[in-house]
Residue frames relative to the residue before (quaternion, step in Angstrom):
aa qw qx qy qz dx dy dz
X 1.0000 0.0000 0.0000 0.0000 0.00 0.00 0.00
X 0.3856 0.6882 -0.3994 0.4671 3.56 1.49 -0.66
X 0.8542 0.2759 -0.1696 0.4068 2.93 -0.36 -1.84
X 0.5848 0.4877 -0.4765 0.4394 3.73 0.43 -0.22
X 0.5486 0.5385 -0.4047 0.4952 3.77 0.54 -0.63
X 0.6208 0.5457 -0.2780 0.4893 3.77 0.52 -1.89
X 0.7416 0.4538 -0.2327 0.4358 3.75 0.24 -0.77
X 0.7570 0.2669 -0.2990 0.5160 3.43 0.78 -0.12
X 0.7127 0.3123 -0.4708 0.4157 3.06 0.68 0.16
X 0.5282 0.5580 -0.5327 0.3549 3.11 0.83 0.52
X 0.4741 0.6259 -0.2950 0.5444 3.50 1.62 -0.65
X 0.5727 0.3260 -0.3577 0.6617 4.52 0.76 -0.30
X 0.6648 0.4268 -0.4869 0.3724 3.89 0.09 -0.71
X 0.7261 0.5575 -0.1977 0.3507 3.50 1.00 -1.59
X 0.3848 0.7246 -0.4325 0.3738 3.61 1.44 -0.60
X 0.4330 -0.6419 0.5765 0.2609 3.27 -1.73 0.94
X 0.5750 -0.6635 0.4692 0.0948 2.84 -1.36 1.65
X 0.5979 0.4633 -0.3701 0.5394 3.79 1.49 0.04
X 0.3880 0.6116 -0.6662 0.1780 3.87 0.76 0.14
X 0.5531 -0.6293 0.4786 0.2627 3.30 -1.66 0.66
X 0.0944 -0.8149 0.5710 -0.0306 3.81 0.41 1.40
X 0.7301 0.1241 -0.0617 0.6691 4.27 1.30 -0.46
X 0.0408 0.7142 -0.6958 -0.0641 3.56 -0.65 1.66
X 0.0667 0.7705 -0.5789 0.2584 3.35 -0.24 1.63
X 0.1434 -0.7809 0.6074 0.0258 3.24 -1.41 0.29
X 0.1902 -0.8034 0.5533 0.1107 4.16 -0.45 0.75
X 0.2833 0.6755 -0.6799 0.0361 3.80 -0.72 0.68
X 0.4687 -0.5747 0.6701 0.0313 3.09 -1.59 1.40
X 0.2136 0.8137 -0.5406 -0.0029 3.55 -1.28 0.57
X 0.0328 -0.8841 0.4491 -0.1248 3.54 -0.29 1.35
X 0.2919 -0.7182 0.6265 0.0806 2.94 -0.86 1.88
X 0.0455 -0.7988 0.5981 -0.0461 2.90 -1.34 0.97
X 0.6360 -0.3881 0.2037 0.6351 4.31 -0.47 0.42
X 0.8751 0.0445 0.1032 0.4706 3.49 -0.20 -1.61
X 0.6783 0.3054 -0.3098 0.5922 3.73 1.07 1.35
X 0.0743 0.6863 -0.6896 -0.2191 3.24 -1.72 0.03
X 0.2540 -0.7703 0.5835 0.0418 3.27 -0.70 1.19
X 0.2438 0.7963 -0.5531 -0.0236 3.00 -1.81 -0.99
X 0.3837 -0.6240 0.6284 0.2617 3.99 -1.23 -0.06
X 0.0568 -0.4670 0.8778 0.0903 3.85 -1.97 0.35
X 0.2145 -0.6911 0.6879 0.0561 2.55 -2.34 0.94
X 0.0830 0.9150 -0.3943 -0.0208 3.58 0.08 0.75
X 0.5265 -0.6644 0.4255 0.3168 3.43 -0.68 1.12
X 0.6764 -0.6207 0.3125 0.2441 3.06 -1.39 0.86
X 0.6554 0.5517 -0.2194 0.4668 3.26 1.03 -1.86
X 0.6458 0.4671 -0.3995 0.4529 3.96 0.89 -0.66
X 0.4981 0.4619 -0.4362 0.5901 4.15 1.03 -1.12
X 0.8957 0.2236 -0.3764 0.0779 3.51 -0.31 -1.09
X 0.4672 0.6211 -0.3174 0.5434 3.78 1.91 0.50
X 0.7785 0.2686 -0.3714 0.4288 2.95 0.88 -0.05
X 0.7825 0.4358 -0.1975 0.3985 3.10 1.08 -0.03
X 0.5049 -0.8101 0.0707 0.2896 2.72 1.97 0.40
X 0.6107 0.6004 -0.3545 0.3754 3.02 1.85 1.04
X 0.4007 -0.8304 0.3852 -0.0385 2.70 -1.52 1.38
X 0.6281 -0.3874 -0.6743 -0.0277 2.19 -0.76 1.78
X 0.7876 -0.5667 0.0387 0.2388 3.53 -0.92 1.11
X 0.3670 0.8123 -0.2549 0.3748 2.62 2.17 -0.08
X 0.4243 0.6837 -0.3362 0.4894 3.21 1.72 -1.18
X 0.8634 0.3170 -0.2810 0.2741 3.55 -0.08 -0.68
X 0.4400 0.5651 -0.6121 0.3353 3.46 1.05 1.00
X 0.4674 0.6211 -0.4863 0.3992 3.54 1.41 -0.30
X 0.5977 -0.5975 0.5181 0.1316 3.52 -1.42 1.09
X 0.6862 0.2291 -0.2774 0.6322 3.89 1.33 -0.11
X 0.6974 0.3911 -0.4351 0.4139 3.34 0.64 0.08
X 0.5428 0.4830 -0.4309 0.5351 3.59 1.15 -0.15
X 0.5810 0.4618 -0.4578 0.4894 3.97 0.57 -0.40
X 0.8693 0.2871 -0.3330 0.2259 3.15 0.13 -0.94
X 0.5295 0.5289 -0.5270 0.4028 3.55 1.60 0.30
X 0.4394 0.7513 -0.4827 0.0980 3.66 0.96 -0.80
X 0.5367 0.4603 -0.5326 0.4652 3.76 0.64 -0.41
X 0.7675 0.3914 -0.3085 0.4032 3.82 -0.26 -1.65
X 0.8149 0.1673 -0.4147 0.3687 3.99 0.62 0.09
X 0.4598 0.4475 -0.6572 0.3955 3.78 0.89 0.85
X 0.6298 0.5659 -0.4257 0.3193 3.92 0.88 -0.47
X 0.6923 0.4310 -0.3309 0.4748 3.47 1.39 -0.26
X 0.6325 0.4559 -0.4645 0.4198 3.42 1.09 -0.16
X 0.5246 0.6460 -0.4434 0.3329 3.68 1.12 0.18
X 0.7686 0.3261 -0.2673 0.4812 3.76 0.90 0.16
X 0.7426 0.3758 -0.3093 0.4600 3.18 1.84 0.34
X 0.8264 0.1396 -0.2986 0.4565 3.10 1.16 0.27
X 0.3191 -0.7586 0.5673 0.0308 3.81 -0.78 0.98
X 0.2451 -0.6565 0.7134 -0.0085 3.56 -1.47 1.22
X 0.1259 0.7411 -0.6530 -0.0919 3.55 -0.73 0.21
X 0.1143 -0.6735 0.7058 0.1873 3.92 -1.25 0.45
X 0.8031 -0.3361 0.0764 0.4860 3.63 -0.84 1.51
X 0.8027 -0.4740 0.0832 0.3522 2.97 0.20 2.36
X 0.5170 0.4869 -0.4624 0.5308 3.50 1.33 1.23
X 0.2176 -0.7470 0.5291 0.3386 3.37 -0.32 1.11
X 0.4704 -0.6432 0.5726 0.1928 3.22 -1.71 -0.06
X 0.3549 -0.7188 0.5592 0.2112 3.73 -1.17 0.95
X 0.0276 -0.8214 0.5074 0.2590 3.42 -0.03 0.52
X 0.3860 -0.5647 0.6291 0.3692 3.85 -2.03 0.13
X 0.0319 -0.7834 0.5850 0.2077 3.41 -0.75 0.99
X 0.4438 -0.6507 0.5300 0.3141 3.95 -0.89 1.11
X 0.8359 -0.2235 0.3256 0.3811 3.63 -1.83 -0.16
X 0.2843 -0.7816 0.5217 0.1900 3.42 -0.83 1.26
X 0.4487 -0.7164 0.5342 -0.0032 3.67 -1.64 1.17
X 0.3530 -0.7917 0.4788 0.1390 3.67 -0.42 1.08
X 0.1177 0.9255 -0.3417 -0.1132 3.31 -0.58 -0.07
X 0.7183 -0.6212 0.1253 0.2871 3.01 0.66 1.40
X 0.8212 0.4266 0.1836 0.3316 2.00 -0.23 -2.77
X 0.7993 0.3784 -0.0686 0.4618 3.31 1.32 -0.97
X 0.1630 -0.8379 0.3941 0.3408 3.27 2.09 -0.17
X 0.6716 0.3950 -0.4627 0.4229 3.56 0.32 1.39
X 0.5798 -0.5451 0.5712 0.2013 3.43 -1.44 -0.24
X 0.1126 0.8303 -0.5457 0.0153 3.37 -1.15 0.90
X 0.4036 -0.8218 0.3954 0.0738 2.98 -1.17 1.42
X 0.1076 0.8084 -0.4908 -0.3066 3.70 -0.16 -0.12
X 0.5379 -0.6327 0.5566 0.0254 3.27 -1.84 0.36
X 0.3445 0.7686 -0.5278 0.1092 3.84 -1.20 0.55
X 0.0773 -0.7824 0.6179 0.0036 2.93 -1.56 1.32
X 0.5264 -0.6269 0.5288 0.2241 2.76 -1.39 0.94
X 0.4481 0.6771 -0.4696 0.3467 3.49 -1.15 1.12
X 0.6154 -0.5897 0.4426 0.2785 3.47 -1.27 1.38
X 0.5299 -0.6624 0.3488 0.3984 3.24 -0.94 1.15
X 0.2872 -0.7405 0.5638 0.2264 3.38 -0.81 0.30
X 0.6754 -0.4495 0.4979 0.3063 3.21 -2.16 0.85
X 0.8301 0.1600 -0.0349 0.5330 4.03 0.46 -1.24
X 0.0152 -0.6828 0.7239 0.0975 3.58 -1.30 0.15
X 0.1229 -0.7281 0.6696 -0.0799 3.69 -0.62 1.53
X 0.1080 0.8661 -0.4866 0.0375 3.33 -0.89 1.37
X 0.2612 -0.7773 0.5469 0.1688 3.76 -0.23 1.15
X 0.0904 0.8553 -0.5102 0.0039 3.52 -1.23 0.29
X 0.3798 0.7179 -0.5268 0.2507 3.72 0.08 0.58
X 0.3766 -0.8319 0.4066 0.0274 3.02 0.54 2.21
X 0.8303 0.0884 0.2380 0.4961 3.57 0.52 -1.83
X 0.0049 0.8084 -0.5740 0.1306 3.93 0.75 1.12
X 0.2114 0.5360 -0.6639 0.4768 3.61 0.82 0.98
X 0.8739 0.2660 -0.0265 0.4060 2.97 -0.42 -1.57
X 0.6663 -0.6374 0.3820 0.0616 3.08 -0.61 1.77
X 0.7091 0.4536 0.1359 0.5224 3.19 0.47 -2.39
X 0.5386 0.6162 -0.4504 0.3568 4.46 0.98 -0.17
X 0.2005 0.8467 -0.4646 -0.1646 3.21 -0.96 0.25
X 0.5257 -0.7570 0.2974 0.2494 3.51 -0.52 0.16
X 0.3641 -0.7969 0.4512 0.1699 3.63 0.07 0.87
X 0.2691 0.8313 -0.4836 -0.0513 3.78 -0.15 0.43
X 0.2479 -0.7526 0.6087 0.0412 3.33 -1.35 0.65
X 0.0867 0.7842 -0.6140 -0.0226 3.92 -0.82 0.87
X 0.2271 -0.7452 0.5970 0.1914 2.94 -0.70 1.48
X 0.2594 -0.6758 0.6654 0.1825 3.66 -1.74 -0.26
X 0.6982 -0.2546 0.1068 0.6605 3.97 -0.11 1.32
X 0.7520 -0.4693 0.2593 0.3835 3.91 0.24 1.48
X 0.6176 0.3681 -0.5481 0.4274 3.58 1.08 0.57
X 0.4301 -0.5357 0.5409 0.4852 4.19 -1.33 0.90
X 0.2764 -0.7356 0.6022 0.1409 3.50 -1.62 0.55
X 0.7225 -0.0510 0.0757 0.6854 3.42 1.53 -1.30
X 0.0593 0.8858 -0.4415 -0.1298 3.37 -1.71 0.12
X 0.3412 -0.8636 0.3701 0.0290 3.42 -0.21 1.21
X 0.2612 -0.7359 0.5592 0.2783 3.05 -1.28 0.30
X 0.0539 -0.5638 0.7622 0.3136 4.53 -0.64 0.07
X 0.2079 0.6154 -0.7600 -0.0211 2.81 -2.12 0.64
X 0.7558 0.3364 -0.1143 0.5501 3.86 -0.66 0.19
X 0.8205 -0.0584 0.2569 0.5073 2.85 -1.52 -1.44
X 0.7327 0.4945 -0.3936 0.2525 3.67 0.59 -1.32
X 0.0425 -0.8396 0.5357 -0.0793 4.02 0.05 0.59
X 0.7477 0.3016 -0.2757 0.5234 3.68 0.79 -0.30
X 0.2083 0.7171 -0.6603 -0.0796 3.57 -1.58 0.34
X 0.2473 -0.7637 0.5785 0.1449 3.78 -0.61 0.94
X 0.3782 -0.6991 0.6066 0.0152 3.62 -1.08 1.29
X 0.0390 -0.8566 0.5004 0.1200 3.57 -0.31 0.91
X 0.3373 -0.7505 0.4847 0.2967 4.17 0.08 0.59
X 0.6535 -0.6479 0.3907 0.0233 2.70 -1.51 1.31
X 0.5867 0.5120 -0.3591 0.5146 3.52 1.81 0.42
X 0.7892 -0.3931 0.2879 0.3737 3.61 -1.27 -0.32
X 0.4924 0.6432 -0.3344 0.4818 3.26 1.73 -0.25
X 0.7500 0.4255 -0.1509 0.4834 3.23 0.97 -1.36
X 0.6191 0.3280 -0.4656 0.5407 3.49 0.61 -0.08
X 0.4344 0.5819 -0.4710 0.5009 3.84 0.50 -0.08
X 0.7311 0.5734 -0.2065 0.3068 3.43 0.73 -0.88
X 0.5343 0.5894 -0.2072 0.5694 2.85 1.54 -1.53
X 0.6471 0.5263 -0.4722 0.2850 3.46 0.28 -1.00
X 0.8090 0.4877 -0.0808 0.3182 2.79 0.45 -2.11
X 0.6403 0.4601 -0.3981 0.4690 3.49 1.49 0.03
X 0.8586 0.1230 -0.1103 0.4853 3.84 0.98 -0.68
X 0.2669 0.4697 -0.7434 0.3943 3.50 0.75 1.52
X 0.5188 0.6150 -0.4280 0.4117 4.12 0.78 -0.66
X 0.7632 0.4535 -0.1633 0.4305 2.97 0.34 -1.41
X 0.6641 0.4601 -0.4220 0.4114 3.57 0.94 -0.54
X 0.5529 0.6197 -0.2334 0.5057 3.48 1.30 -1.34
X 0.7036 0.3421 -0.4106 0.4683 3.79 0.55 -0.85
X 0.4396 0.7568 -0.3192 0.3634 3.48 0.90 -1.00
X 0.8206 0.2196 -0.1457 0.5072 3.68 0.26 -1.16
X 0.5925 0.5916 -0.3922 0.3810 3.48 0.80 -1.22
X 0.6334 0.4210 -0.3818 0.5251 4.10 1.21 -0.96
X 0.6497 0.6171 -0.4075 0.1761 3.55 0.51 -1.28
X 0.5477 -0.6571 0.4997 0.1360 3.71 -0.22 0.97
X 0.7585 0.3643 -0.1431 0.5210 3.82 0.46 -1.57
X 0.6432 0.3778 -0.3336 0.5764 3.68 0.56 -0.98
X 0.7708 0.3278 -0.3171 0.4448 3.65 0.24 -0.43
X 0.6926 0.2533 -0.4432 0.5097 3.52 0.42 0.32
X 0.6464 0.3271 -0.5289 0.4421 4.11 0.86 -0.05
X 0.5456 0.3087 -0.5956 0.5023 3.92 0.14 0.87
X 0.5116 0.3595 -0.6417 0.4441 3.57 0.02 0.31
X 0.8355 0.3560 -0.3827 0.1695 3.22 -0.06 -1.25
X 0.4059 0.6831 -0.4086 0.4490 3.74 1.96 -0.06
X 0.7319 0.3591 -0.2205 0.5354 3.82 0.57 -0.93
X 0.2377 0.8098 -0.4838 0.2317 3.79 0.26 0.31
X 0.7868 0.1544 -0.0084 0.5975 2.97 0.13 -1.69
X 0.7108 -0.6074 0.3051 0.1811 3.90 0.98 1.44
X 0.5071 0.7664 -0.3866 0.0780 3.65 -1.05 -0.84
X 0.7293 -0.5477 0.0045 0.4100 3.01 -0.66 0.34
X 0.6875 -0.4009 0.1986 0.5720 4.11 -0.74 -0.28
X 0.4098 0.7897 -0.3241 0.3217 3.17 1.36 -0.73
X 0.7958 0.4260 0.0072 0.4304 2.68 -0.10 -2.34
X 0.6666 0.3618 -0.3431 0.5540 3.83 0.45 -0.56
X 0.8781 0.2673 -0.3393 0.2060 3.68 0.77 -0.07
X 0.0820 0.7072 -0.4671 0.5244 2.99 2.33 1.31
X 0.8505 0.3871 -0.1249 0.3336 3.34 0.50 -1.44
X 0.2487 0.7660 -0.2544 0.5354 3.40 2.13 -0.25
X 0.7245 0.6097 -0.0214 0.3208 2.92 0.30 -2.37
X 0.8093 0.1869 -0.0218 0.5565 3.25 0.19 -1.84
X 0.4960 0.6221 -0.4539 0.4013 3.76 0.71 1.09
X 0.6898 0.4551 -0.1652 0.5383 2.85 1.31 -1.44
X 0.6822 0.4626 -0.3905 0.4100 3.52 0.90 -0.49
X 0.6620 0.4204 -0.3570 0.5075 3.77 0.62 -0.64
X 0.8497 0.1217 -0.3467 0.3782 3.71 0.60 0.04
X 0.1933 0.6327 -0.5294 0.5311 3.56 1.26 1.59
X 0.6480 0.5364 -0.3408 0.4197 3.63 1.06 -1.04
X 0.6196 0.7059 -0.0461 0.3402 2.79 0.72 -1.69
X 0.8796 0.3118 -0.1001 0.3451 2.82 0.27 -1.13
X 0.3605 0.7183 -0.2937 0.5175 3.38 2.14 -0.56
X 0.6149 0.5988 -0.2523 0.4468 3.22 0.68 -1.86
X 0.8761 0.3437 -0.1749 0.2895 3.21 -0.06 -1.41
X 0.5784 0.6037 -0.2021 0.5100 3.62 1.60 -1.07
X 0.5813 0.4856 -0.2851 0.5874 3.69 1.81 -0.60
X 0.4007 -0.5990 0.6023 0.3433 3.59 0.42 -0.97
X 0.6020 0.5732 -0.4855 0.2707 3.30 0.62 0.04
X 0.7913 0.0417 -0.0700 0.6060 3.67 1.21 -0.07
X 0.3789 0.7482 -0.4859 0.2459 3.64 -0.60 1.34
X 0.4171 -0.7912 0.4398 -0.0818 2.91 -0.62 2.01
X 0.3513 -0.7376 0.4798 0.3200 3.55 -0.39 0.66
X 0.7773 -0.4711 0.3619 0.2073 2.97 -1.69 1.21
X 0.5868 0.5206 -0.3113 0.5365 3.87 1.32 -0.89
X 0.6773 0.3601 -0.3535 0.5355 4.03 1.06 0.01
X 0.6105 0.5991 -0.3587 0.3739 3.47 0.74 -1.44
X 0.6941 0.4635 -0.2543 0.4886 3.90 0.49 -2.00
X 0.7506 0.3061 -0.3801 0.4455 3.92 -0.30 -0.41
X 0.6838 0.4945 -0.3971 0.3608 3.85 0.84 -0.68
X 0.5490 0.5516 -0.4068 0.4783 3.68 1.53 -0.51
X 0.6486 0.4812 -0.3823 0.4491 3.31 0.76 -0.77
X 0.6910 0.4538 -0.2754 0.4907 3.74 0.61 -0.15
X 0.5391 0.4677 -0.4598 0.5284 3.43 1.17 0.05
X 0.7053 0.5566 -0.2633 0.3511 3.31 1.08 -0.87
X 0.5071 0.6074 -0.2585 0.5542 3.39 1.62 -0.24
X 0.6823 0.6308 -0.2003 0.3106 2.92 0.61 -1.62
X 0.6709 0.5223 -0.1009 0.5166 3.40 1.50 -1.30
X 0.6570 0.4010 -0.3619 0.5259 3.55 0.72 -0.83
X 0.5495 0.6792 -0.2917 0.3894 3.99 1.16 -0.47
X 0.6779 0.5541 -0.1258 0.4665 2.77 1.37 -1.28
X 0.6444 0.5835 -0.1712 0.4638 3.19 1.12 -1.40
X 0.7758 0.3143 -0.1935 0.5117 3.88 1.20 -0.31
X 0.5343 0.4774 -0.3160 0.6219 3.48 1.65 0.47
X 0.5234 0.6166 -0.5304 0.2542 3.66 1.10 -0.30
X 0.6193 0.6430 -0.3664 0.2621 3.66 1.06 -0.61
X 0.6232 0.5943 -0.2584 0.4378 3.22 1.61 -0.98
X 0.6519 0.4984 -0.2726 0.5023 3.35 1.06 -1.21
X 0.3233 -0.7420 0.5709 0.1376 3.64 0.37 -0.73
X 0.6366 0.2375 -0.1910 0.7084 4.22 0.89 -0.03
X 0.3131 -0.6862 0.6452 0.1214 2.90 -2.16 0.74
X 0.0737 -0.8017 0.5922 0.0335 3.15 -1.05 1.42
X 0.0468 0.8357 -0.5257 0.1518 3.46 1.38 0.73
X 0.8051 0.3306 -0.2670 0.4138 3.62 0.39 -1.34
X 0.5168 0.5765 -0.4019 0.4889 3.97 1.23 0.35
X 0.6543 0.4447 -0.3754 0.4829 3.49 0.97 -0.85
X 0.7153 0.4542 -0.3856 0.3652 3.61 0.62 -1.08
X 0.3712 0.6788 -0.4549 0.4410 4.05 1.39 -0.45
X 0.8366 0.4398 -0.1339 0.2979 2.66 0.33 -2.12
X 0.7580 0.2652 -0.2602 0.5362 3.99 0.68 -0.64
X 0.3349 0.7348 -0.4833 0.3381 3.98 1.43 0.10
X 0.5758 0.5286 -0.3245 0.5326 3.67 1.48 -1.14
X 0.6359 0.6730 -0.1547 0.3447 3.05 0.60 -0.84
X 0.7443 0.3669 -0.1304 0.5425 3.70 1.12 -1.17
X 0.3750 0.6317 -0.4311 0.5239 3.36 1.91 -1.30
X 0.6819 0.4160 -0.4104 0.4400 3.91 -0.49 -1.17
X 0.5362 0.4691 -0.4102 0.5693 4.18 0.28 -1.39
X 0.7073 0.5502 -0.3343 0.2920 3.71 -0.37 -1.19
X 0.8615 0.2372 -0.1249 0.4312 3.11 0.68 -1.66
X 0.4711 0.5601 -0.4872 0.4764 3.91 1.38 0.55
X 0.5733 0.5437 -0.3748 0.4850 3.64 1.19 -0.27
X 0.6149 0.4232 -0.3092 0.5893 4.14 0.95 -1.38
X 0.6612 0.4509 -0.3998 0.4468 4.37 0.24 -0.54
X 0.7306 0.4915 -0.2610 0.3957 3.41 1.30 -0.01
X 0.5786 0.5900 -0.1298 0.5481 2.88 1.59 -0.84
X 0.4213 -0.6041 0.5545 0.3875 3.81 1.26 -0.68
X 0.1947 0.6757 -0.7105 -0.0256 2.88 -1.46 1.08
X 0.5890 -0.5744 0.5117 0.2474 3.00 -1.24 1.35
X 0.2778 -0.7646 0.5734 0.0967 3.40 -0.84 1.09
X 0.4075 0.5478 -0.4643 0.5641 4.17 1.64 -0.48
X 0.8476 -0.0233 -0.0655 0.5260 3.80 -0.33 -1.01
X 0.2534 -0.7834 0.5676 0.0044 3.72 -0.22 1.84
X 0.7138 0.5091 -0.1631 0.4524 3.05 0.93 -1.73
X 0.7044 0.3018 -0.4198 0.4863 3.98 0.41 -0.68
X 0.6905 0.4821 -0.4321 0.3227 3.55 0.25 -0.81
X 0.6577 0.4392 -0.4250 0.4403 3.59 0.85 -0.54
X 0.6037 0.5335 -0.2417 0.5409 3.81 0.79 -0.49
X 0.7176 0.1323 -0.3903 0.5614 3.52 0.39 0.16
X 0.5942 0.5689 -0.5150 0.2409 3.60 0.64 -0.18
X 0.6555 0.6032 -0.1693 0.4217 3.36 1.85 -0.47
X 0.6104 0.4637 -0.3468 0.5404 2.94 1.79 -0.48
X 0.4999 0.6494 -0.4332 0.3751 3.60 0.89 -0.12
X 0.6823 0.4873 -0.2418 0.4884 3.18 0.95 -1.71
X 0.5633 0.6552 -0.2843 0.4154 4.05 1.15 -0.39
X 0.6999 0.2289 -0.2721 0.6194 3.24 1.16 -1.00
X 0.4005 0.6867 -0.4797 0.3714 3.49 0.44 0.03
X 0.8138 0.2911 0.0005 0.5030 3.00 0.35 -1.84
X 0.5537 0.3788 -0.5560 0.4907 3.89 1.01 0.42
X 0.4854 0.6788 -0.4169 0.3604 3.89 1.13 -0.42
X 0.7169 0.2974 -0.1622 0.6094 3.82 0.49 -1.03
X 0.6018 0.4391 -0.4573 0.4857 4.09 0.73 -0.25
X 0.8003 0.3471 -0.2880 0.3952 3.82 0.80 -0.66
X 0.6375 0.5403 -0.3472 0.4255 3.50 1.40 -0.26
X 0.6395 0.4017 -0.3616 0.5468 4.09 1.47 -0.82
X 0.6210 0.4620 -0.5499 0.3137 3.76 0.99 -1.13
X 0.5926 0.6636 -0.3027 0.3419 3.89 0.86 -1.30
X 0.6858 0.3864 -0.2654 0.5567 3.88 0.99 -0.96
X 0.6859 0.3847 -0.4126 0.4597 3.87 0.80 -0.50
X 0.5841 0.7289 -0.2955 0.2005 3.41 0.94 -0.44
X 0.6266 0.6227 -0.0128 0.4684 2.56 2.18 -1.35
X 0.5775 0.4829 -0.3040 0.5839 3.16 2.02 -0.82
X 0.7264 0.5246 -0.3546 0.2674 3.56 0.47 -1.24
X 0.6480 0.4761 -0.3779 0.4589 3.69 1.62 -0.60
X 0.6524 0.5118 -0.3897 0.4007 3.78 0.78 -0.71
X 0.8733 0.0136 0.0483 0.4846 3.30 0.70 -0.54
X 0.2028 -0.7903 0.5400 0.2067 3.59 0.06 0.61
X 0.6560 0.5531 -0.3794 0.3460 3.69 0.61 -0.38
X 0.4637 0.6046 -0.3965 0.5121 3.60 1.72 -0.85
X 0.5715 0.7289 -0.2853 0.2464 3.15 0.86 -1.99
X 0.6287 0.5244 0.0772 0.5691 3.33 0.96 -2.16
X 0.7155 0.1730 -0.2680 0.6215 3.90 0.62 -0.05
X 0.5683 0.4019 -0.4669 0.5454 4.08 0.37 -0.38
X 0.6155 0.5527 -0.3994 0.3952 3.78 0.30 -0.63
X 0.7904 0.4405 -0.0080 0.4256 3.38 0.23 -1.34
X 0.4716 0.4555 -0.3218 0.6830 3.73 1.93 -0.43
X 0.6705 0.6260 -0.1982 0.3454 3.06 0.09 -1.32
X 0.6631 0.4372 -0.1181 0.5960 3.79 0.84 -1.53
X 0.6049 0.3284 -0.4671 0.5551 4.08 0.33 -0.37
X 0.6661 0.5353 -0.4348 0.2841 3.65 0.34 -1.06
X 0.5669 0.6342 -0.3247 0.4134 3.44 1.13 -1.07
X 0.7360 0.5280 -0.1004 0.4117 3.02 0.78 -1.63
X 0.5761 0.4444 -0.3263 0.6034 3.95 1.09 -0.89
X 0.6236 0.5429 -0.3673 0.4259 4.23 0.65 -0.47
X 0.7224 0.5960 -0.1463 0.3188 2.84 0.69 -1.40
X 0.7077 0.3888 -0.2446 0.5368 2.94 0.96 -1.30
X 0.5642 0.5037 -0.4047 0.5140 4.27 0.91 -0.92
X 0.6544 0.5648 -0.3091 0.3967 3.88 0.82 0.15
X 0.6653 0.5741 -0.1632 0.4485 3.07 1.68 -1.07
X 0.6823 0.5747 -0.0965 0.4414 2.75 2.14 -1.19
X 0.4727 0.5988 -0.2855 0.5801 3.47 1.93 -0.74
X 0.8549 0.4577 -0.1915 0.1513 3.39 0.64 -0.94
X 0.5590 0.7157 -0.1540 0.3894 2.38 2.34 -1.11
X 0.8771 0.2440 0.1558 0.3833 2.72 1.27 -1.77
X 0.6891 0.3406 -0.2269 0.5980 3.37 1.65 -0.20
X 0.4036 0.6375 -0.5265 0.3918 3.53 0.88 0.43
């Protein structure tokens, strides 16, 4: 039993000292005034499988890494991509570097070019391997700004610069994104229908306007900060109950006699803000410019949501003057519908997620 023990460990002692114990990768990226430059580090055992050398060890040797250096800058040309504001970039890579210590190799890189507003970087180095991932780092004039990880599926991360260009950027990427964001959203766009139903005046719909955007302005801050953020398995069934909650409301206003429209929309606005901000944690937020991206994602969702508040408030308007009885039957159709959604939402969410 001795010797059988003795034999395997001699068999762990004897193991090749190149198994792949860290499929990792290291790229470095630095904006700079009139360049963006930088270095990858790439593990041997991946260069030498994919490229089909054997064994990969060879390439800590300073002439054997020169002489692969064409066949791995020619693979790193379909797997990894720089863009400067959605222009990709050719890069010069300089004189490749062994590295021992790290069993890999490291190249560096530079392009000429005005500093740019965005850096957009793709990366899926080595899709053999399932389980690789890529370490990334972007510096700005030699301070680190952000850092990521590619792994899998996730392959893209966009870098927004710390100057007036780049918050320009932010804008123009998530006031869209807010605006697209609501215009698809189904729930937010049927629970302001079900707020503008029963009509009234410009006023009143823009009390109720008002106290929407504020409760999910709160909200959402909260949630885009970390500082409050509920999981999507509460948020998705509780919208659907705001969405009920309203068309209910809308067929009890007669009994009650006062509108409290602009309280309900306060009151479930917190409520969507969360919905809102599981949609921006998906989308990426840039953590350099926290503050614009969360602020224009909201102003997006704003015009969005004055778009569908001025196009149903404008068509109901038109019924409630011509005829106040339509008015009084589109209302009251209209409110069950809200209410038959709502609830088949509450159910989707509750239970078939």
């Amino acid at each position: 039993m001795r010797a059988v023990l003795l034999v395997f460990a001699l068999g762990l002692v004897a193991s090749p000292v190149f198994a792949h114990p860290a499929p990792f990768s290291y790229l470095d990226v630095r904006i700079q005034p009139t360049a963006v430059s930088g270095s990858i580090v790439l593990h041997v055992i991946d260069i030498g499988h994919d490229l089909a050398i054997a064994p990969p060890e060879r390439l800590l040797d300073p002439a054997a890494a020169a002489a692969a250096q064409d066949r791995i800058a020619a693979l790193l040309v379909s797997r990894l991509h720089i863009s400067a504001d959605g222009r990709e970039l050719t890069p010069t890579w300089g004189d490749i570097e062994p590295l021992p210590e790290r069993q890999g190799v490291r190249l560096a890189f530079q392009v000429s070019t005005p500093r740019p507003a965005t850096v957009t970087v793709r990366a899926r180095l080595f899709p053999y391997d399932p389980n690789h991932q890529t370490f990334l780092n972007i510096y700005e004039d030699d301070r680190l700004r952000q850092q990521a990880i590619f792994g899998g599926n996730d392959s893209e991360r966009i870098y927004y610069a710390g100057t007036v260009q780049g918050a320009l950027a932010v804008v123009r990427t998530f006031v869209p994104a807010g605006i697209h964001h609501i215009l698809i959203g189904p729930d937010h766009i049927l629970f302001l229908v079900g707020l503008l139903l029963l009509g009234g005046g410009w006023w009143s719909l823009l009390r109720i306007v008002t106290a929407f955007t504020v409760g999910h302005s709160i909200t959402l801050s909260l949630a885009a900060l970390g500082i409050l953020t509920p999981p999507p398995r509460i948020i998705d069934p509780a919208i659907a109950l705001s969405i009920i909650f309203v068309g209910a409301d809308n067929l009890l206003v007669g009994e009650r006699g006062r509108d409290v429209r602009p309280w309900i929309a306060l009151a479930f606005g917190f409520v969507h803000g969360f919905g809102f901000a599981n949609v921006l944690r998906q989308f990426g937020l840039p953590r350099e410019a926290l503050g614009w991206s969360l602020f224009s994602f909201n102003v997006g969702v704003e015009i969005g949501q004055v778009l569908i508040v001025a196009a149903i408030a404008g068509a109901l308007a038109l019924v409630w003057r011509r005829n106040q009885a339509v008015g009084h039957r589109v209302a009251y159709a209209g409110s069950i519908l809200v209410m038959v959604a709502g609830a088949y939402w509450f159910v989707e969410r509750v239970f078939f997620v």
